[in-house]
C-alpha positions in Angstrom: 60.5 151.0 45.5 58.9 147.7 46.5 61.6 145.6 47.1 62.5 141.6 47.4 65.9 140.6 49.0 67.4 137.9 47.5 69.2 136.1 50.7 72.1 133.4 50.8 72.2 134.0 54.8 75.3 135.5 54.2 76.4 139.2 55.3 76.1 140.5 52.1 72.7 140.1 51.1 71.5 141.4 54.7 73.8 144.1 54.4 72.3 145.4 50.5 69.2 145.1 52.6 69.8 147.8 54.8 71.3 149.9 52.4 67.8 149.4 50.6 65.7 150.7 53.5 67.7 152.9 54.6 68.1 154.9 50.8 63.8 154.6 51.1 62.8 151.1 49.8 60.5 148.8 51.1 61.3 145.3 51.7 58.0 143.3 51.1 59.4 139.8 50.6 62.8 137.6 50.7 63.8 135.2 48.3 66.3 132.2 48.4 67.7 129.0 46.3 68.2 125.7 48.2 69.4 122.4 47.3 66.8 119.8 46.8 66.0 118.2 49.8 66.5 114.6 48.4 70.0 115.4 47.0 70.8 114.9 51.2 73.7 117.9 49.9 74.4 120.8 52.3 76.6 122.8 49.7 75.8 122.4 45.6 79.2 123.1 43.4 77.0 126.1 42.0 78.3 129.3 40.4 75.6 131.5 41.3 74.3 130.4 45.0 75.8 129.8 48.4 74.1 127.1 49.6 75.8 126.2 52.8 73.9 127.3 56.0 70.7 126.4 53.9 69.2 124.8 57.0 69.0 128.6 58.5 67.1 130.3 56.0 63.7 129.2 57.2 64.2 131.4 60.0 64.4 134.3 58.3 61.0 134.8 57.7 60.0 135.6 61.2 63.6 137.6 61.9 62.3 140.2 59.7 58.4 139.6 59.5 57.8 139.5 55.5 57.4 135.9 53.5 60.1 133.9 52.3 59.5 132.4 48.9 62.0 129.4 48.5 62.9 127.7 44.7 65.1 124.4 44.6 68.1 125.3 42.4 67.5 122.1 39.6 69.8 123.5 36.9 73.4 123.9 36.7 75.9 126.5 35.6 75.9 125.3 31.8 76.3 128.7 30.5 79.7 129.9 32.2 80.6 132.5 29.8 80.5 136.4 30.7 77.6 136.9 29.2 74.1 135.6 29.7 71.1 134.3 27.7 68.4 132.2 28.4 69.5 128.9 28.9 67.3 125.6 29.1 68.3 123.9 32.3 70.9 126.7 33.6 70.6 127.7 37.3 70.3 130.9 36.7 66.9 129.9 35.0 65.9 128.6 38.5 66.0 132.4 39.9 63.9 133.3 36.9 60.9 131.1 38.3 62.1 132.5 41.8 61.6 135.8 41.3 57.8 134.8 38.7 57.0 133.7 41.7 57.3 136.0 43.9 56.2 138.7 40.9 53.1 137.0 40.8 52.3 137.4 44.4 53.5 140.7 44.7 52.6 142.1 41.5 53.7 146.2 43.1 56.9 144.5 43.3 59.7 146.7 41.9 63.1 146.0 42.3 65.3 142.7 43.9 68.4 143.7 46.3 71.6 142.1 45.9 74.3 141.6 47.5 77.2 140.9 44.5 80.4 143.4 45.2 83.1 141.7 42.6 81.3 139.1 40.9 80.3 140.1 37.5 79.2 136.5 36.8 76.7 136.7 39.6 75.6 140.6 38.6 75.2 139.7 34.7 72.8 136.9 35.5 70.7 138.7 38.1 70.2 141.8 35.7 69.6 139.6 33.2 66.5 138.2 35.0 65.5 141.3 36.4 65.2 142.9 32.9 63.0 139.8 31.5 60.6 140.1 34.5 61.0 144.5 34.6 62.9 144.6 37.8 65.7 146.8 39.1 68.5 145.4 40.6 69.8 147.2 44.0 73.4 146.4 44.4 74.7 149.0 46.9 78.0 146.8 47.5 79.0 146.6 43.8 82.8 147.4 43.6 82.8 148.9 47.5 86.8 148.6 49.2 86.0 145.2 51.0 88.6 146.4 54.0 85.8 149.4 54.6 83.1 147.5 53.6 83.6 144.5 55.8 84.4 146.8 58.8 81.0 149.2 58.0 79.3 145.8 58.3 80.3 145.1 61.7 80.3 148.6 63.0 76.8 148.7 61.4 75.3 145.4 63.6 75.6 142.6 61.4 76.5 139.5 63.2 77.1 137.0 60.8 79.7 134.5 61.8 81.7 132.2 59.2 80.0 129.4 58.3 82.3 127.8 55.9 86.4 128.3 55.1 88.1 127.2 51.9 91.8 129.3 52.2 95.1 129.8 53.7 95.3 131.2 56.8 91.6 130.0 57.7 91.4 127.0 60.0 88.2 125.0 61.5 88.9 127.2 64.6 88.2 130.2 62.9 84.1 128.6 62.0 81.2 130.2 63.9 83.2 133.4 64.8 81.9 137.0 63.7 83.2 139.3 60.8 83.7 141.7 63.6 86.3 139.1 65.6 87.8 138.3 62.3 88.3 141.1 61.1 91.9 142.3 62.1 92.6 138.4 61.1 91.3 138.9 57.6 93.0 142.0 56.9 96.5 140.2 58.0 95.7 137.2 55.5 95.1 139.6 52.4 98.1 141.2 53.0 100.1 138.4 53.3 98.0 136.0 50.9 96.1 138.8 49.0 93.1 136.9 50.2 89.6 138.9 49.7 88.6 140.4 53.1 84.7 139.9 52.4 85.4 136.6 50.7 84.7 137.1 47.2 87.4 134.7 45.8 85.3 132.0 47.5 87.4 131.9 50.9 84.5 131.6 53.2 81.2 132.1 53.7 78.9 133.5 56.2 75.5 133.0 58.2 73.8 136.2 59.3 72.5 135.7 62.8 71.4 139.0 63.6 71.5 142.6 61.9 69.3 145.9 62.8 66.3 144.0 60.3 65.8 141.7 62.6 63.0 141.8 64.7 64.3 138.1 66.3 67.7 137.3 66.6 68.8 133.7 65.7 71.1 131.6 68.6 72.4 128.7 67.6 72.5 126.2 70.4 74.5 123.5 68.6 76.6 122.4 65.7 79.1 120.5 64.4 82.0 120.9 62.1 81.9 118.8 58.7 85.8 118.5 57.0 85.1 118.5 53.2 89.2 118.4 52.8 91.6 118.2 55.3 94.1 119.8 53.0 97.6 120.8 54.8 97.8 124.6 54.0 93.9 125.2 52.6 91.4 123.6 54.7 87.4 123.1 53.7 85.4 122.8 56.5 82.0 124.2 56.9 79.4 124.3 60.3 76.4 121.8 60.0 73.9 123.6 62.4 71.6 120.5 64.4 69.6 123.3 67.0 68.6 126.5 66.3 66.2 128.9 68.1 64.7 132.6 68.1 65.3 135.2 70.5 62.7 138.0 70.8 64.8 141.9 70.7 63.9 144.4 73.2 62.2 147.7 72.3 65.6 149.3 72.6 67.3 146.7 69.7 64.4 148.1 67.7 65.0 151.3 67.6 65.6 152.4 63.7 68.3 155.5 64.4 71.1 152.4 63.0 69.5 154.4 60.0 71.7 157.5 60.6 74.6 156.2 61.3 74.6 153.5 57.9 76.9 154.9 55.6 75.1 156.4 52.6 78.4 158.0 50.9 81.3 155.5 50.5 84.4 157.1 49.9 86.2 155.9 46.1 89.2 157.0 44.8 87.5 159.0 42.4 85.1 161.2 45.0 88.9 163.2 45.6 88.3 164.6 41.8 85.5 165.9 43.1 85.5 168.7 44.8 88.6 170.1 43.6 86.3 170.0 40.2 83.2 171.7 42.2 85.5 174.7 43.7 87.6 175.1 40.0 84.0 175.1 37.7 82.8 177.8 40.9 85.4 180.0 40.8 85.3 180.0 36.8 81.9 181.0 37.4 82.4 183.8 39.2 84.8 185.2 37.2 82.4 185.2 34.2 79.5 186.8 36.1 82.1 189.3 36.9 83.2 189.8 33.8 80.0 189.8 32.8 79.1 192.9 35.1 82.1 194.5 34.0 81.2 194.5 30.5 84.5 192.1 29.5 84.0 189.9 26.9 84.4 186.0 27.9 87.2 184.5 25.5 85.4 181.1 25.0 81.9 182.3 23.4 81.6 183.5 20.1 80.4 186.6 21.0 77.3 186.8 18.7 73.9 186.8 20.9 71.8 187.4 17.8 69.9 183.7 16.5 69.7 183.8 12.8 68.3 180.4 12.8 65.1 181.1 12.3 66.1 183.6 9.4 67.3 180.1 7.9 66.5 179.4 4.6 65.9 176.0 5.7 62.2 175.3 5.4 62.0 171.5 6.1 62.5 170.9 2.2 63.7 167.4 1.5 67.3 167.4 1.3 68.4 165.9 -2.3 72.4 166.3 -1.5 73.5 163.0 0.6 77.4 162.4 0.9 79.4 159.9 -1.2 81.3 159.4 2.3 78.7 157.3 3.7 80.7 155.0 5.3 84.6 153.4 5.8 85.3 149.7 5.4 88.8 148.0 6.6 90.0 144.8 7.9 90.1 146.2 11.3 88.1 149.3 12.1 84.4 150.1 9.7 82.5 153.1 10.5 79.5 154.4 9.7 78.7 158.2 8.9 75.6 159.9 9.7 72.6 158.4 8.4 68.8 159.8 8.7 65.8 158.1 7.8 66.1 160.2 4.9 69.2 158.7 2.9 66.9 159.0 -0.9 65.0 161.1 -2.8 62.6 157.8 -2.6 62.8 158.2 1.5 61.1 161.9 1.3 57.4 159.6 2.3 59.8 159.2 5.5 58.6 163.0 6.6 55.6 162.0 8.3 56.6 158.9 9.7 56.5 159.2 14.1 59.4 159.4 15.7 59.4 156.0 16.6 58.9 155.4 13.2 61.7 157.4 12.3 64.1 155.8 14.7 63.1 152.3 13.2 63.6 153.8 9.2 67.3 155.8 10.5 68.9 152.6 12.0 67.2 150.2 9.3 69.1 152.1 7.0 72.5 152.3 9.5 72.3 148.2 9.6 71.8 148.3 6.1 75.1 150.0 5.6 77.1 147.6 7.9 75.6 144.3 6.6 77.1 145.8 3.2 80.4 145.6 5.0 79.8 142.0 6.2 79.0 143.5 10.0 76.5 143.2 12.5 75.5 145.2 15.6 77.6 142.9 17.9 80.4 144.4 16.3 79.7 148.0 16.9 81.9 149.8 19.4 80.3 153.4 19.7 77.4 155.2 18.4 76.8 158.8 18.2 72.5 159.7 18.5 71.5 163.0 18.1 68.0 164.0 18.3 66.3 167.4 17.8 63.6 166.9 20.4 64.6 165.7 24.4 61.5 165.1 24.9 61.4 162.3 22.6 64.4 160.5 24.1 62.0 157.4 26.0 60.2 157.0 22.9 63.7 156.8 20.9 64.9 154.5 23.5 61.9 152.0 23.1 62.5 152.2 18.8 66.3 151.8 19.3 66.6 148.9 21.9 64.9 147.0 19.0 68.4 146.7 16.9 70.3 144.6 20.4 71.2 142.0 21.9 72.3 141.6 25.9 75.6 144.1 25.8 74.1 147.5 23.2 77.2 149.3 22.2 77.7 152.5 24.1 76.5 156.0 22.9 76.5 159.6 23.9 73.0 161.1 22.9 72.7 164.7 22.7 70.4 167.3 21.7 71.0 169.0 18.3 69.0 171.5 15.7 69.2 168.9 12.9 67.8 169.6 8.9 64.9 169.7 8.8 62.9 167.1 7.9 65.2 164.8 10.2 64.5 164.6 13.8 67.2 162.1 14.5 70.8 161.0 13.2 72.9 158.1 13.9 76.6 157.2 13.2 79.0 154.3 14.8 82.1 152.7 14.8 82.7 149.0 14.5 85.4 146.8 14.7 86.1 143.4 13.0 85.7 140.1 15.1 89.4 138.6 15.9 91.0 142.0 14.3 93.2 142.3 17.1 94.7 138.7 17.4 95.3 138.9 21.4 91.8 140.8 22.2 88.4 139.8 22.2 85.1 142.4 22.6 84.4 143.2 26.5 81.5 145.3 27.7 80.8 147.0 30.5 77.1 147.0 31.1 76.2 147.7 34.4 72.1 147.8 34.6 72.1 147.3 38.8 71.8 150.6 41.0 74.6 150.7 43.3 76.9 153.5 44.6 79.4 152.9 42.0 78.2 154.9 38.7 75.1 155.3 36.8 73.3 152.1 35.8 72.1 153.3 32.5 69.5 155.1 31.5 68.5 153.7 28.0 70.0 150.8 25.8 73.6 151.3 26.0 76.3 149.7 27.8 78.9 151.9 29.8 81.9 150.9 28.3 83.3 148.4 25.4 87.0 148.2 25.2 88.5 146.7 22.0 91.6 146.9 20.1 93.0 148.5 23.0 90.4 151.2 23.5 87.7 151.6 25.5 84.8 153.5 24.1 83.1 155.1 26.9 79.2 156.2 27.4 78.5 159.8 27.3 78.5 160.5 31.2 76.0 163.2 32.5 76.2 164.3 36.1 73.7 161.8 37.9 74.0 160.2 41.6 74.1 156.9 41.1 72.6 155.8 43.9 69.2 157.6 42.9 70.1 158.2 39.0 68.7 161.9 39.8 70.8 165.3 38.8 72.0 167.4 41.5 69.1 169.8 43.2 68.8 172.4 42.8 70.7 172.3 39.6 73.7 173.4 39.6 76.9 173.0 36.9 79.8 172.7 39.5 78.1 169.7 41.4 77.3 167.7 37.8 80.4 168.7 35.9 82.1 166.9 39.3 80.0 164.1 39.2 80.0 163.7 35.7 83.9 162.9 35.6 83.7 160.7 39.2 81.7 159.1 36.8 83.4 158.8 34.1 86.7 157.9 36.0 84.7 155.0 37.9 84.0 153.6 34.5 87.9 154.0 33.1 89.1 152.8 36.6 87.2 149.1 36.5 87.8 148.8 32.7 91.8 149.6 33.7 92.5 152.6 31.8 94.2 155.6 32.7 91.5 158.6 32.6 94.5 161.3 33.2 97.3 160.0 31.1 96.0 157.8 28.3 92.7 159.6 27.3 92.9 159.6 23.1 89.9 162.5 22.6 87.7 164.3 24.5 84.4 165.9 23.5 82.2 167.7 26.2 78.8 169.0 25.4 77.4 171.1 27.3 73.8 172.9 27.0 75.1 177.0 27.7 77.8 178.1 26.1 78.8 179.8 29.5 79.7 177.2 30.8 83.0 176.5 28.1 85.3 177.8 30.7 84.2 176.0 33.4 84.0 172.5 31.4 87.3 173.3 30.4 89.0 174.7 33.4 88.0 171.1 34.8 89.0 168.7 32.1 92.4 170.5 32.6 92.9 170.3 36.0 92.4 166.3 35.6 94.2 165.8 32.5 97.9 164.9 31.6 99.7 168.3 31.0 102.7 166.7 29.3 100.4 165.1 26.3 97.3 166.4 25.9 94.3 164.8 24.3 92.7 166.5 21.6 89.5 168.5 23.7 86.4 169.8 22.4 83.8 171.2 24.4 80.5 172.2 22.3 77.4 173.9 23.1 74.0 171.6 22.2 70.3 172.3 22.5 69.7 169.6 25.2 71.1 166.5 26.9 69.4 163.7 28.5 67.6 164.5 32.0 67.7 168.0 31.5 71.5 167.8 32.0 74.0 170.5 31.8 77.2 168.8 30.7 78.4 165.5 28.6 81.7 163.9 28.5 82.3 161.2 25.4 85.8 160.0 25.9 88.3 157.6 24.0 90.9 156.2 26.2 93.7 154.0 25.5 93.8 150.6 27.5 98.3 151.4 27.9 98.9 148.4 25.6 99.0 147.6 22.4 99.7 144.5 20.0 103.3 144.1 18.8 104.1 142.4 15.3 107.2 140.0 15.5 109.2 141.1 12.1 109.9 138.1 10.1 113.4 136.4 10.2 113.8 135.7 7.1 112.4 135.8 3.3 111.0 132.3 3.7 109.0 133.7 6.8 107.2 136.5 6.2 104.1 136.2 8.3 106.0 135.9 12.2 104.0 136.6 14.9 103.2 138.8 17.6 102.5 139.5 21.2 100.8 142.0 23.6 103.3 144.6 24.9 104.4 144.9 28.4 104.8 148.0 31.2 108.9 148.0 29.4 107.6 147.9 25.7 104.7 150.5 26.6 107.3 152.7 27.7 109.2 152.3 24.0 106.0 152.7 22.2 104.8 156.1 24.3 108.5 157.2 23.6 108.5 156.7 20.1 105.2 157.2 19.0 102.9 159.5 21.8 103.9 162.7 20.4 101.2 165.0 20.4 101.0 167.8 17.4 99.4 171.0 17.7 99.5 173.1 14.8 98.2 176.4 13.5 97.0 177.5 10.1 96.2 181.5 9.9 94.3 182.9 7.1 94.6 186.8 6.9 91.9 189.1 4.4 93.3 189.8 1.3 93.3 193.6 2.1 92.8 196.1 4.8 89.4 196.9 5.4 88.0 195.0 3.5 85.0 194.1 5.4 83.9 191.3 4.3 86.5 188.8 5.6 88.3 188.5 8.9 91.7 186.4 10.2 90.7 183.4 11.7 92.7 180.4 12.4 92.9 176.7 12.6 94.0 175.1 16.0 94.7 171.2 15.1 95.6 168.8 18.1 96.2 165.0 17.6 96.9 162.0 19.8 98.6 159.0 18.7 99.2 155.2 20.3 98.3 152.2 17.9 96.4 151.1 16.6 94.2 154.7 16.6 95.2 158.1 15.6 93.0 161.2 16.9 92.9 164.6 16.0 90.6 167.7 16.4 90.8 171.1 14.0 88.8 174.0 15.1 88.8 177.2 13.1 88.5 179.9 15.3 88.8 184.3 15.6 91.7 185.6 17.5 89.1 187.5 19.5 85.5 187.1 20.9 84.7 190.5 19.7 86.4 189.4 16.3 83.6 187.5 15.1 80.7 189.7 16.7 82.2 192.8 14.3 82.5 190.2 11.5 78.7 189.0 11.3 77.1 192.4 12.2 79.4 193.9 9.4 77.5 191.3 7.2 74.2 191.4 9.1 72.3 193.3 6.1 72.6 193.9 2.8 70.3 195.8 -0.2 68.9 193.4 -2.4 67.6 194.2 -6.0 64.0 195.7 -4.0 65.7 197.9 -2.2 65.2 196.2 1.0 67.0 194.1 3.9 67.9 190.4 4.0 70.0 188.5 6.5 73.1 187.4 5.6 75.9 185.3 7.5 79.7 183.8 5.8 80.0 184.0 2.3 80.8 180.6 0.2 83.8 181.1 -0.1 84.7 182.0 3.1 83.4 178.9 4.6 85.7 177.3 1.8 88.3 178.7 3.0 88.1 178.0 6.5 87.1 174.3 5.7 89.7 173.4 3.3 92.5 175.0 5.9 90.9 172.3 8.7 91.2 170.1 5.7 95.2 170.9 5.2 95.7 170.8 8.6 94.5 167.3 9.1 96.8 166.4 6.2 99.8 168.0 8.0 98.6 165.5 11.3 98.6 162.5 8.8 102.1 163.0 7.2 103.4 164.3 10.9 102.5 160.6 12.5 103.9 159.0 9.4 105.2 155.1 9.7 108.6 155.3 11.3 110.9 152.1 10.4 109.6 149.2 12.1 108.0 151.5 14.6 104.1 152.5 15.0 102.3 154.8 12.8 99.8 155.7 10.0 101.2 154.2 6.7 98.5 155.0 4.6 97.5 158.4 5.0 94.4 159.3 3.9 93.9 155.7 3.2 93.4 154.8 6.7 91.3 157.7 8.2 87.9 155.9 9.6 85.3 158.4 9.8 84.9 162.4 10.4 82.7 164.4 12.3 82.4 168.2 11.4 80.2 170.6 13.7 79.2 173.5 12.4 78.1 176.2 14.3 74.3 176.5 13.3 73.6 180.1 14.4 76.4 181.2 12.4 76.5 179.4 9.3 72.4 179.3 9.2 72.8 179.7 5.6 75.4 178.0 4.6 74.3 174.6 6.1 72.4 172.6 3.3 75.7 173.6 1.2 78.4 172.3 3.9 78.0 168.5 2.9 78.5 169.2 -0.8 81.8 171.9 -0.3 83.2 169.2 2.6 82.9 166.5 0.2 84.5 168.2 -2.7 87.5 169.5 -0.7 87.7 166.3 0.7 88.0 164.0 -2.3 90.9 165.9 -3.2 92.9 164.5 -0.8 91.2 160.9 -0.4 91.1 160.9 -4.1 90.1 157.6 -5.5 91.8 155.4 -2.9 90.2 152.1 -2.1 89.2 153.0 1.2 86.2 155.7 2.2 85.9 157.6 4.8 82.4 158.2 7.2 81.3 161.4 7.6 79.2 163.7 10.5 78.0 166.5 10.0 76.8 168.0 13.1 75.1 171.4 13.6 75.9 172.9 17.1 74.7 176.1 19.0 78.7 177.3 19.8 82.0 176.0 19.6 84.4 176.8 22.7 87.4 179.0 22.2 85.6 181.1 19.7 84.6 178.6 16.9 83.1 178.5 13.7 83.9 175.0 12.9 85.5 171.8 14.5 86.8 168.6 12.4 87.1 165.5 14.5 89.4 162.5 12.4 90.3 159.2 13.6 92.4 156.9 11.8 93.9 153.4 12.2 97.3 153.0 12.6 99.8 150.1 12.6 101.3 148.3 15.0 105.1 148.3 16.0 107.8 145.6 15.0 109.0 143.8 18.2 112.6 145.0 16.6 111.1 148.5 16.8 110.3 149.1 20.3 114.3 147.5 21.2 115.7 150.4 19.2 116.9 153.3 21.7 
C-alpha cells in the first residue's frame, strides 16, 4: 500500500516505518503536527502529539527523500474520553486536515503508519481519522514487549537519542544519549521503578537522528539543555537544539539487506499455543485419513454421507409459524432471538427484496424489538449473523454497518442453509446501562494492522466486556499482519492461529482464556475436522472445570475459512451484595470482589454439571427408533449461567443404520419417498434436551447468601438450538412450533420470556442430531456468603 508516516521524530514512528517497507509498503509522504510558531512553545501539554524536538522535523524531508506535509496543532484535547467523535476544536481534528491534506495530494494514498504501542487514546483517534478519510492504519508496534522492542530498535539501526526526560532515575545527563546506550539503564529503572522501557508512561522522549530510511543522517552540532522542573527525585528537562546539519551516507549505509534482518515475527506469549496446536490438529489428521483407509468409522461425524436436503420439502414457501419466544427482557441482561426480514405474514413482499435490502428489513425489525425493551444498539453485547450466501458477506457488511456508532458490538458470522425465503438471520444479547453498579461498557476495537491480532474485517469490534464477561469476536485463522489465511490452506496452521488470536484478544482484555472460559462454540466448514478442533480446544482448556464445548459443522465462514471460535469468558470477578444489617436497612451495598473473595465464589459456586439423559426404543427391533442420549454440560460464575445439551447416538454407525432403515418407504402409489425422524422422535429427543436443561437450572439453584440462579426458568436469557439440517430435512419448518410447545411447559406463564435461535447446521460433533445452547442470569453473592468456609 501507499503509505504516509505520521512522524513525532521519535523512535517509534521511524521504527513503524520500517516495519512498513519492509512488510511491502511504500512510503510516498511524511506527515507531522507542530506548535504554532507564534506560541514561541517548544513542547504543547497535548495528549495526542510529541512536540518537543519540533525544530528537527524539517529535516526529515531530505533524510528520506519524500515531502513532508506539516499542520499547526490549533485545538486541544477537549474530548479525553476512550472513545472518539468528531469534535469542533479537538486536536485530534487537526490530524484530520493533516492527513485531507496530504489525501488530496496524494489521492493513491492508502494507509498512514503509526507508531502507538500502549496508548489506546492515541490508536482510537488515529483510526478514527483514518476511517472518515478510508485509510488504514499500520501500527506494527501495537502491544509489542517494550524490553524486545526497544532492543530490536537499536539492534535494527535506529539512533534516536533522548530528547526529553520526565521520571525517576532519569537525569539531564542522561539527554542526547541513544536508546542503544540506555538501554541496560532503562531496563534497571523498570525494574526497580516499573518505569516503561520505550517510554509510554510519558518518561522521555526521543529524536531520531538516523535509521536505515535515511538517505542523510542528521548531526547535531549544538544544543542546550532547558530545565522545565528541577524537581528532586523526577526531573523535566528537555534538549533545545540551536545547529543542526546533514550528513550524506555512503553507498555501503545504503544498502537495503537491514531488510532481512528486521524482525517480521515478534514472539508473544501466545505464539507458544501455537505449534503445540499445529502438531496436535496434524497428528489428529492423520489418524482420520488412516482410519479412513482402514475403513474405521470416525467417532465425531454422524456417519450419514447421503444429503437429503435437496429432497426437502422446503420449497422457499413463506413461513407462517414465527415463535412466541422472540425475545427476553430483564433489569440486567435482554436478548434478542432470531429475527429475519420475514417476522409477518405481511413481510412475505420481503422475498424479493436484495440482500442489502434484506439486511436493512432483518435488523430494522431486530432494533424494533429492542427499542420495545427501552434499548439501543449501544447496549448490545454480541450478535450472532448467519447468512446463507458467503459471497454476499461485503454487501451484508455495507447494509449492516448502517445500524452503529464508533464501537459495533462484536459478532461471529457464519455460513448457514437457512429457510428458505431468508438469506440472513440475526440474534443479540444486550445488557442494561449501569446494571452492574461497579462496571461500565468497554470495547475492544482494534481497526489498525499490527502484529497483535486481526484488525477486523467488517463492522464489529473484537471484544466488549460487561458485567464481568467479555463477549469475544468469532476468530478465524488470519495473520494479522497481512489479514490473509494461511497458504496453501491448511486446518492445523489456522485452527493455531485462530486461538493465538483469540488468546491475544482475552490476554489485553485480562481474562483467563484457559481457566475462566464460560462457553465455547467452534464452527468449522468439514465435519472432518471435529476431532481436530476438539483435540485443540482440549489441550488449551482447564481440565478441572470445563466449559461447555460445541464444535459444529457450517456451509461457510468468512474468507473462505476453515474454523471459528465464538467464546464467552469470565473477567475472574464478580460484584458482591453487602447483606443488610438490619430490618430498617434493607438495600446495603456492595463491592467488586477480590483475588481472596474470587477464590470463595469459584469454591462455592464453579461447579460444573454434566449429565446424561438415555432414551432406549420401546422394543427390540423395532426399527424405527434408536437409543440416543443427551450429554448436558454447564458453567456457572455470576452473574451468567451456561450450558450446552447435545443429543447424540452411542455410535457413528448408530445413526447411519437408523436413517437408511428409514430411507424409503411405500406410499399409497406404490412408490418411494424419502423419509428422515419421525415427529415424535424428534419430540422425544428435544423435550429430553429440554429436561436436562431443567436438571442444570435446579442443580445451580440459590445457595443461602451465596451465588446462583433463583429464578429458574424465570431467568434464562435466550436459546440457540441447531438442528442438524441433513438429518432433520423434513422436520425443520415443524422444529419452531414442537420447541415452543415443550418449552412453555416449563417457562409457563412467567413474566419473563426467553429468545430463541434456531439454527440449521450441516453436522454436530460427537455424533449429533441436536444441540441446545442456554444462558441465564444469575445472582450475585452476599459479602456474608463468600466469609462462610
Amino acid at each position: 500500500m501507499k503509505v504516509v508516516g505520521l512522524i513525532s521524530g521519535g523512535k517509534d514512528s521511524f521504527y513503524n516505518l520500517m516495519q512498513c517497507v519492509a512488510n511491502g509498503h511504500t512510503v510516498i509522504a511524511l506527515g507531522n503536527l507542530h506548535p504554532k510558531p507564534q506560541d514561541n512553545k517548544d513542547e504543547l501539554d497535548s495528549y495526542m502529539y510529541q512536540t518537543v524536538g519540533h525544530d528537527v522535523i524539517h529535516l526529515y524531508k531530505d533524510c528520506l527523500e519524500v515531502p513532508l506535509y506539516r499542520q499547526e496543532i490549533k485545538g486541544k484535547p477537549v474530548e479525553q474520553g476512550a472513545d472518539y467523535v468528531k469534535t469542533h476544536q479537538d486536536e485530534t481534528e487537526d490530524l484530520f486536515d493533516l492527513l485531507s491534506t496530504v489525501k488530496a495530494a496524494h489521492p493513491d494514498l492508502e494507509a498512514v503508519s503509526v507508531g502507538a504501542i500502549l496508548s489506546n487514546y492515541q490508536r482510537i483517534r488515529v483510526e478514527n481519522v483514518c476511517s472518515r478519510l478510508g485509510l488504514v492504519a499500520l501500527a506494527y508496534l501495537w502491544q509489542r514487549n517494550q524490553e524486545e522492542l526497544l532492543n530490536e530498535m537499536a539492534q535494527a539501526g535506529v539512533n534516536a537519542v533522548l530528547v526529553k526526560i520526565a521520571a525517576i532515575g532519569l537525569k539531564r545527563q542522561h539527554l542526547g544519549q541513544s536508546i542503544g546506550d540506555m538501554f541496560p539503564y532503562l531496563c534497571k529503572m523498570n525494574q526497580e521503578y516499573d518505569l516503561h522501557i520505550c517510554g509510554e508512561g510519558g518518561e522521555y522522549e526521543t529524536i531520531t537522528l538516523d535509521c536505515p530510511l535515511f538517505k542523510r543522517r542528521i548531526v547535531v552540532e549544538e544544543s542546550e539543555v532547558v530545565i522545565h522542573s528541577d524537581d528532586a527525585f523526577a526531573q523535566v528537562a528537555y534538549l533545545r537544539f540551536k545547529k543542526l546539519r546533514l550528513e550524506e551516507k555512503s553507498e555501503d549505509e545504503l544498502d537495503s539487506c537491514w531488510m532481512s534482518d528486521i524482525n517480521l515475527d515478534p514472539v508473544w506469549e501466545a505464539d507458544e499455543l501455537m505449534l503445540p496446536i499445529e502438531e496436535i490438529v496434524l497428528a489428529k489428521q492423520a489418524a482420520q485419513k488412516h482410519d479412513d483407509n482402514s475403513g474405521t468409522a470416525t467417532t465425531h461425524g454422524t456417519g450419514v454421507a447421503q444429503d437429503r436436503r435437496q429432497n426437502s420439502s422446503s420449497d422457499g414457501a413463506f413461513r407462517e409459524y414465527v415463535s412466541k419466544f422472540l425475545s427476553h427482557q430483564s433489569d440486567i441482561i435482554c436478548a434478542v432471538g432470531g429475527t429475519t426480514a420475514f417476522e409477518t405474514r405481511s413481510s412475505e413482499g420481503n422475498r424479493h427484496l436484495s440482500i442489502a435490502e434484506e439486511t436493512v428489513a432483518c435488523l430494522q425489525n431486530v432494533q424494533a424489538k429492542l427499542e420495545k425493551m427501552g434499548l439501543t444498539w449501544t447496549e448490545v453485547v454480541f450478535m450472532q449473523v448467519f447468512v446463507s450466501n458467503m459471497a454476499d458477506f461485503g454487501v451484508v457488511n455495507g447494509a449492516y454497518k448502517g445500524f452503529f456508532g464508533i464501537n459495533p458490538p462484536p459478532r461471529a458470522c457464519v455460513g448457514a442453509n437457512l429457510p428458505k425465503p431468508c438469506r440472513i438471520q440475526v440474534s443479540c444479547t444486550a445488557i442494561r446501562k449501569g446494571a452492574i453498579p461497579t462496571k461500565s461498557r468497554q470495547t475492544l476495537h482494534v481497526q489498525g494492522m499490527s502484529y497483535w491480532a486481526p484488525a477486523n474485517i467488517g463492522p464489529y469490534s473484537q471484544a466488549t466486556e460487561q458485567a464481568y464477561h467479555s463477549f469475544i469476536a468469532g476468530q478465524i485463522g488470519m495473520i494479522p499482519s497481512t489479514l490473509d489465511l494461511p497458504m496453501p490452506p491448511s486446518l492445523a496452521k489456522e485452527t493455531a492461529w485462530s486461538l493465538r488470536n483469540l488468546s491475544q484478544i482475552a490476554t489485553v482484555r485480562q481474562s483467563d482464556l484457559v481457566n475462566r472460559t464460560a462457553l465455547c462454540i467452534a464452527y468449522v466448514k468439514s465435519a472432518d475436522a471435529f476431532a481436530a478442533v476438539t483435540a485443540a480446544w482440549e489441550y488449551i482448556s482447564n481440565k478441572k472445570t470445563p466449559p461447555p464445548f460445541l464444535a459444529i459443522s457450517v456451509p461457510s465462514l468468512p474468507k473462505g475459512g476453515q474454523v471459528e471460535w465464538q467464546a464467552l469468558i469470565h473477567h475472574g470477578k464478580v460484584y458482591a451484595e453487602r447483606a443488610p444489617v438490619s430490618k430498617e436497612n434493607q438495600e446495603g451495598d456492595g463491592y467488586e470482589t477480590d483475588d481472596d473473595d474470587m477464590y470463595q465464589v469459584e469454591k462455592r459456586a464453579l461447579h460444573p454439571v454434566t449429565l446424561c439423559l438415555g432414551h432406549e426404543p420401546p422394543s427390540a427391533g423395532a426399527g424405527l427408533e434408536a437409543p440416543w442420549k443427551t450429554r448436558t454440560q454447564s458453567w456457572f460464575l455470576s452473574p451468567l449461567l451456561t450450558a450446552l445439551s447435545v443429543v447424540q447416538v452411542p455410535e457413528a454407525s448408530s445413526l447411519a443404520s437408523l436413517f437408511s432403515s428409514l430411507s424409503v418407504s411405500d406410499d399409497k402409489e406404490g412408490g418411494v419417498e424419502q423419509q428422515g425422524l419421525t415427529e415424535e422422535m424428534v419430540q422425544n429427543m428435544l423435550a429430553m434436551m429440554i429436561k436436562a436443561m431443567d436438571r442444570i437450572l435446579q442443580s445451580h439453584e440459590q445457595p443461602v447468601a451465596g451465588p446462583g440462579v433463583k429464578g429458574g426458568w424465570t431467568e434464562v436469557v435466550g436459546m440457540s438450538l441447531y438442528y442438524h439440517d441433513n438429518l432433520l430435512a423434513d422436520q425443520a419448518d415443524q422444529l419452531a412450533s414442537v420447541f415452543d410447545e415443550l418449552l412453555s411447559q416449563y417457562v409457563g406463564k412467567s413474566s419473563s420470556n426467553v429468545a430463541v435461535t434456531l439454527v440449521p447446521v450441516q453436522a454436530i460433533a460427537d455424533r449429533g442430531v441436536l444441540a441446545l445452547s442456554l444462558h441465564a442470569v444469575g445472582k450475585a453473592p452476599t459479602i456474608p456468603g463468600l466469609l462462610q468456609a
